[in-house]
Structures are given as structure tokens and as C-alpha cells.
ZAKEGU-106097 format. One record per residue (C-alpha): x, y, z; residue number from 1. Coordinates in Angstrom, 3 decimals, decimal comma, m for minus. Example, Ala and Ser with C-alpha at 12.3 -4.5 7.8 and 13.67 -1.06 7.14 Angstrom:
BEGIN
c1_c2_c3_num
12,300_m4,500_7,800_1
13,670_m1,060_7,140_2
! end
This chain:
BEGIN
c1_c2_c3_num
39,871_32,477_78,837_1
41,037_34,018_82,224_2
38,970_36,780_83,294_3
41,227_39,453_84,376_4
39,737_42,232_87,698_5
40,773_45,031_87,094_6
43,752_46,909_84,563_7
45,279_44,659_81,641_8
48,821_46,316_83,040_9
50,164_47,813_85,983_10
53,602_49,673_85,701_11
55,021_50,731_88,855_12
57,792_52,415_88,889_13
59,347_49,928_86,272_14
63,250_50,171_85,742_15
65,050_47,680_83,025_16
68,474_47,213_82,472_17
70,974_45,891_79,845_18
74,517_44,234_80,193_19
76,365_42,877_77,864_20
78,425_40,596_79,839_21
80,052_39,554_83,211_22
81,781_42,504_84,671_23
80,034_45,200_81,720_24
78,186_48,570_83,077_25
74,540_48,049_82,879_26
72,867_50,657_81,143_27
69,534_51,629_82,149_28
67,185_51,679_79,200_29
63,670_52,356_80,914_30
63,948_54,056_84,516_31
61,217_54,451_87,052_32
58,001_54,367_84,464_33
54,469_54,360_86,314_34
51,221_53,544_84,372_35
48,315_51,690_83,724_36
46,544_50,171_80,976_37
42,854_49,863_81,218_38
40,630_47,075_80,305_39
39,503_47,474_76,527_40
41,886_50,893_75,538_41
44,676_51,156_73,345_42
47,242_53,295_75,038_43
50,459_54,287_72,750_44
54,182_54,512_73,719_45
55,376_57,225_71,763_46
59,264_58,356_71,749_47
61,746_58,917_69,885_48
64,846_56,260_69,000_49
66,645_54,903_72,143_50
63,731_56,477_74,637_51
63,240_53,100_75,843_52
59,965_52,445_74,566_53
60,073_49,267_72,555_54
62,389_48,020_75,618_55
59,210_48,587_78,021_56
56,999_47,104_75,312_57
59,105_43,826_75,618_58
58,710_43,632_79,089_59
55,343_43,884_79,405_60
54,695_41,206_76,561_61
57,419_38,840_78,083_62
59,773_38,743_75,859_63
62,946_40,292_77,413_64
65,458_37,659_77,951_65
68,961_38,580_75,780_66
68,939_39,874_72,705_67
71,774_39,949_70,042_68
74,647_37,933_69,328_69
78,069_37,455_70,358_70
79,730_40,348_71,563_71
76,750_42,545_70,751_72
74,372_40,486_73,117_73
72,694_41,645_75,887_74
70,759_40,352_78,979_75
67,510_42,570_79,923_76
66,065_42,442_82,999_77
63,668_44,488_85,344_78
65,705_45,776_88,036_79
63,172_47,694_89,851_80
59,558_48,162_90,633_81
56,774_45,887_89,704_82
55,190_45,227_86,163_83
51,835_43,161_86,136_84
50,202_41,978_83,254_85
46,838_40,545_83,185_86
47,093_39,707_86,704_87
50,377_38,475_87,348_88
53,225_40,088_88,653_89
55,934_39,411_85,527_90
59,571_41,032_87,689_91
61,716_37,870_88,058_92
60,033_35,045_86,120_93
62,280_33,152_84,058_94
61,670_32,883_79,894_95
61,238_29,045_80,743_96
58,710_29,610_84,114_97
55,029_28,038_83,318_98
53,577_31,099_84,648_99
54,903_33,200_82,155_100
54,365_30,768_79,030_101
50,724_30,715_80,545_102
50,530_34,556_80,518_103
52,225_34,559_77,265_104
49,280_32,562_75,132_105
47,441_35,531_76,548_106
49,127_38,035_74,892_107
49,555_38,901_71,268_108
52,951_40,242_70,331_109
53,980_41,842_67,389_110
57,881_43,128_67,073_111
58,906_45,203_64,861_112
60,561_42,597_62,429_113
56,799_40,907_62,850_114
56,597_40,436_58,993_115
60,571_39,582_58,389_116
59,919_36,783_61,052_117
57,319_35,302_59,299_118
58,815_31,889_57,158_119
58,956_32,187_53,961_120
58,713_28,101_53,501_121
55,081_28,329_54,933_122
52,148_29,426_53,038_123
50,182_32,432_54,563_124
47,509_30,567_56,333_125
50,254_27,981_57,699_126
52,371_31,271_59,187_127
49,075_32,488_60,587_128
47,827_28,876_62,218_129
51,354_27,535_63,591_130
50,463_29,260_67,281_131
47,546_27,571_67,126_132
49,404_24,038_66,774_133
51,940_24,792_68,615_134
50,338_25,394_71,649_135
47,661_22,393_70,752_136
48,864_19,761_68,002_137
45,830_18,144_67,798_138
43,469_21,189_67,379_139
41,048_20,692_64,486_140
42,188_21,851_61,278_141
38,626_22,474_60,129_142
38,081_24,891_62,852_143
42,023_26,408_62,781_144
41,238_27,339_58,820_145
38,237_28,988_59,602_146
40,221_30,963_62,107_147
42,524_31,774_60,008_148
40,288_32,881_57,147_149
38,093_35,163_59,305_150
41,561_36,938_60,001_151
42,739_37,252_56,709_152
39,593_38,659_55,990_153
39,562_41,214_59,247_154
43,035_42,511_57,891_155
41,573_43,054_54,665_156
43,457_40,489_52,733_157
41,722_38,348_49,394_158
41,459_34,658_51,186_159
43,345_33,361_48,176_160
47,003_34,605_49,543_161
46,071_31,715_51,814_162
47,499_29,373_49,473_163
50,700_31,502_48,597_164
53,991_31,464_50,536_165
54,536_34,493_52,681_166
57,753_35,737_50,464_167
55,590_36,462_47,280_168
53,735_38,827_49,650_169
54,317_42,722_49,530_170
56,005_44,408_52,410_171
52,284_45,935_53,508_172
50,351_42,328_52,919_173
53,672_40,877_54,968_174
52,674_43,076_58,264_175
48,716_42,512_57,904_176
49,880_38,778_57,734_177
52,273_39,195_60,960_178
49,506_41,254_63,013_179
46,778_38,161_61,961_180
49,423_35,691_63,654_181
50,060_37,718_66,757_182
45,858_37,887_67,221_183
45,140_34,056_65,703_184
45,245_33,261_70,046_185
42,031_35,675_70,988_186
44,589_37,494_73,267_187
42,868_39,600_75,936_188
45,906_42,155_75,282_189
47,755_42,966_72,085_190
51,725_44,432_72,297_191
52,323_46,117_69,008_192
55,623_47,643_68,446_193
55,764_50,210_65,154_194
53,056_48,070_63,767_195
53,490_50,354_60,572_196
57,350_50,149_60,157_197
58,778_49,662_57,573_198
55,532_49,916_55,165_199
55,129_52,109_52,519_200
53,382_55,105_53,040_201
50,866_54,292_50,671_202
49,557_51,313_52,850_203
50,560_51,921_56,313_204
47,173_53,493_56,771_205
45,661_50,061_56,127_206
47,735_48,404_58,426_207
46,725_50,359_61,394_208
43,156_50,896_60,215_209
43,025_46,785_60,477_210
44,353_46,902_63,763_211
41,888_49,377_64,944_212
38,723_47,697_63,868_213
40,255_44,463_65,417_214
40,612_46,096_68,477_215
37,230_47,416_68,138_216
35,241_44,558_67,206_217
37,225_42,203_70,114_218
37,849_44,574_72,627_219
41,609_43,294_73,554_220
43,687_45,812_75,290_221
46,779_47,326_73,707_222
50,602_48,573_73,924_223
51,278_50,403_70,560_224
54,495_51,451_70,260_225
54,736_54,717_68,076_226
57,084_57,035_66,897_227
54,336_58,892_64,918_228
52,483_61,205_66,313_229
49,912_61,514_63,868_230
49,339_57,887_62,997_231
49,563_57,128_67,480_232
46,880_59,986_67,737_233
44,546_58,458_65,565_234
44,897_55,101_66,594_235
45,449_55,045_70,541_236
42,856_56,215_73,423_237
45,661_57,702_75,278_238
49,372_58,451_74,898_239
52,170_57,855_77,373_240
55,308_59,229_75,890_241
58,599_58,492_77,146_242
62,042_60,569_76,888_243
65,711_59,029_78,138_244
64,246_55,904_79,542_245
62,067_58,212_81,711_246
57,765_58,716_81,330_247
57,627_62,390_80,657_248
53,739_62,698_79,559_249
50,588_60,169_80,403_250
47,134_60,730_79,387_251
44,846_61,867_76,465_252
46,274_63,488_73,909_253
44,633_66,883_74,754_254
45,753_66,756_77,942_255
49,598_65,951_77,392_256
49,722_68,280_74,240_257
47,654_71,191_75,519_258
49,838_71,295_78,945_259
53,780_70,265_78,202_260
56,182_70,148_80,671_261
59,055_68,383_79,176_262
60,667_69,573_76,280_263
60,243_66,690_74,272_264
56,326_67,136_74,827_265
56,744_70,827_74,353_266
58,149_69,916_70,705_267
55,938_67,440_69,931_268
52,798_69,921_70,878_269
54,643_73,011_68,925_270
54,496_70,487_66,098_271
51,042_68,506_66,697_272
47,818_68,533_64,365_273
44,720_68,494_65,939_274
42,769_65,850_64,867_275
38,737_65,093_66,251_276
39,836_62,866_69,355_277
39,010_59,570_69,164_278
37,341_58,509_72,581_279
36,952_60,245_75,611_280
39,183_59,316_78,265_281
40,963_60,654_81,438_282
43,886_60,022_83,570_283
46,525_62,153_85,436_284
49,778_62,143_84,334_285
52,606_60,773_86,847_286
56,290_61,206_86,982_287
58,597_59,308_88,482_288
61,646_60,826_90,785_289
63,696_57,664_89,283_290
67,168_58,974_88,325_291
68,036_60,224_84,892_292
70,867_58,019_84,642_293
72,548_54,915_82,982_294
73,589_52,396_85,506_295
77,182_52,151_86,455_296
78,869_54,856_83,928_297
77,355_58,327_83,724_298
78,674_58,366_80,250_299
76,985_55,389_79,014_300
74,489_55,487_76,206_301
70,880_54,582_76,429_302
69,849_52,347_74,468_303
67,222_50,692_72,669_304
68,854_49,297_69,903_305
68,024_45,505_70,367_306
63,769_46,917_70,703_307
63,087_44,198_68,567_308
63,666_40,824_69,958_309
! end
């Protein structure tokens, strides 16, 4: 594994855009965001719907490209700034570019369709091993089951749904499945987007309570996309929470919540319980003078509807 000096990513002053064709408006989705992921933390993206936040997720695990079909595709690209992850500078690489399908086996990514990806021809512990093949063929199978059973186990799954096909799987034992496959690599960073969606309420604490001890036990850095407060708070180091495409809060939770500026952050702290913080952790908030602005039509929508490819 490459050893990485220094932060897992460095956001500076990051702008994406989509367009949806030859001649369309590009509409900015994520404009002017600044941060920094440390080695070892889990730092969540919190926003609400079309804030850009699964958009900036995508970048930094690679997978922007176009999204969509048809009319309704769109081409994302970073349009400004600089985004490195794990050491290399990611603005400009193409989807097909060795450097970033060498970055990429470094980097688990979960979308937020993780468990509706997974095929439901393939038995659990063949969803969770294909990575493993398909960036090795002749890996040994011995050693990939093993693998794969330790990870069942770490997402608190009976070994047995091994054998069974993913489909006969419950929406909750679906997700646990999709976040073993994303980590089946040893990725030194983890990009998580709603890793609880679409889970019932009963078991979504499971989900993330996996990811946490995973996190804990292999000290990967992570992205987690939120739009919980609550469930971000007690999962995540620190918090970077974006409004519009824009960053409008960065740090610990204390420090974003007990000193809002933006009224998103000011409703979010009006609302927030106070939970025991997790770790201890600092950094200083920074806001970008980026313009609040789609790209080429001030009436344009932002958008984030396409988070999730």
C-alpha cells in the first residue's frame, strides 16, 4: 500500500459543473469549497437535497464522469481549483487515465444505490470478492474467502448469507453487504454517501455502527455524506456542511453549532441535540468568496439530482 504524507484530501477552492449537452448552460453544483481531510478522521458532508454534497463526494472518490441517460445526461467536471486525494492531484484526469484507476483501488466507494447495485445473480460472498478478481484474476480464492468472511463478520452479518444470493437479503443486510464490498480493497480512504439511506429505521443504527468500528479498528479515512444530523454527529470527527453548492460551516460539531453564521447552520443548531462528542478535534472554518451562482443562467437550478452515479 502507498503511504500517503500528509492529508487523505485536499479541497481547494473546488468548483464542479454539470451540462447536459453541446451548447446547454452549465450549472454549477459545488462552487469554491476549501477543506481538508486528515489522516485517520471521518469528516461528514452534511446538507440538505441539491446542496451539492454527494456531487463533491463523487469527485473526490473519482467517479464523476456523466451521469444519466439520454436527454437527462449530464457531463461533470471540476472547473476550478484543485482537489487531491491521497496524493494526487485528481482536476483533469480522464475516467480511463492509469493514474486515476491506480488512485481508485485506493479508495472505497459506496453510492447511495450501493446495495441496489449489488447483482442479484451472485451470491453474497461472490458480490463482496468480485473487486478483488477484478483487479487480480488469479488471486487465491483461499485467501479472497477468508477476506470476505472476516467482513461479513465485521458488518455483523451470520457467515451463512455467504452462500445466499444478494436478492433474498433484507434492505439493511443489502447495505452491510454493499459497505463490505466497497472496504474488501483495504482502502486507505472510504467515500460513503447516505450510507444509511434507504434502511429502515430499525437497522440503520447497525449500519453505521459497522462502519464506525471498521473505521476504528483500520484506521481508513472517510467522506460521509449525511443529511442527518444526529446519525453524522455520532458518527463523524468533524462536520463540513454545505448550502447552494457553497461550504457554509467546517469543523467540530461544537464549534459550527455553538457559533452559526449561515442560516442553514443557524437552523440546524436551533434544532441540534447535544450528544457527548465523539473525539476531540480542531480546525477553523473557511469560506470561500466563490460566487453564489449557477453557471451561464442566473435562473438555473442547482442540482444534485444525478448524486448517485
Amino acid at each position: 500500500m502507498i503511504a500517503v504524507n500528509g492529508p487523505a484530501v485536499v479541497a481547494d477552492d473546488v468548483s464542479i459543473e454539470y451540462r447536459s449537452g453541446r451548447g446547454a448552460d452549465a450549472i454549477r453544483a459545488v462552487d469554491g469549497v476549501s477543506l481538508t481531510v486528515r489522516q485517520g478522521e471521518i469528516l461528514a458532508v452534511l446538507g440538505e437535497s441539491g446542496s451539492g454534497k454527494s456531487t463533491f463526494a463523487a469527485a473526490v472518490a473519482g467517479q464523476l464522469g456523466a451521469t444519466g441517460e439520454g436527454d437527462g445526461a449530464h457531463r461533470r467536471h471540476i472547473t476550478g481549483g484543485e482537489l487531491t486525494v491521497l496524493g494526487q492531484r485528481t482536476r483533469g484526469l480522464r475516467p480511463s487515465s492509469r493514474k486515476l484507476e491506480r488512485l481508485s483501488g485506493r479508495i472505497g466507494y459506496l453510492p447511495q444505490d450501493g446495495a441496489d447495485r449489488l447483482s442479484p445473480d451472485l451470491t453474497v460472498g461472490e458480490a463482496i470478492a468480485e473487486p478483488i478478481y477484478a483487479r487480480d484474476r488469479r488471486f487465491d480464492r483461499k485467501e479472497a474467502g477468508l477476506m470476505v468472511a472476516r467482513l461479513v463478520d465485521a458488518v455483523h452479518l451470520p457467515l451463512g448469507v455467504m452462500r445466499l444470493n444478494t436478492w433474498e437479503l433484507s434492505s439493511g443486510q443489502r447495505q452491510r453487504v454493499a459497505l463490505a464490498r466497497a472496504l474488501v480493497l483495504e482502502p486507505q480512504l472510504l467515500v460513503a454517501d447516505e450510507p444509511a439511506r434507504g434502511v429502515d429505521v430499525l437497522v440503520r443504527q447497525s449500519v453505521l455502527e459497522a462502519l464506525a468500528n471498521l473505521q476504528r479498528n483500520r484506521q481508513f479515512s472517510a467522506v460521509v455524506v449525511s443529511s442527518d444530523l444526529r446519525e453524522a454527529r455520532a458518527l463523524a470527527d468533524r462536520v463540513a456542511i454545505m448550502a447552494e453548492g457553497r461550504l457554509v460551516g467546517l469543523g467540530t460539531f461544537d464549534e459550527v453549532l455553538d457559533n452559526p453564521v449561515d442560516p442553514y447552520v443557524k437552523t440546524l443548531a436551533s434544532t441540534a441535540a447535544r450528544p457527548v462528542k465523539r473525539r476531540p478535534a480542531a480546525a477553523a472554518p473557511r469560506r470561500s468568496s466563490a460566487p453564489r451562482r449557477p453557471v451561464g443562467a442566473s435562473t438555473a437550478p442547482r442540482t444534485d439530482r444525478q448524486e448517485n452515479a
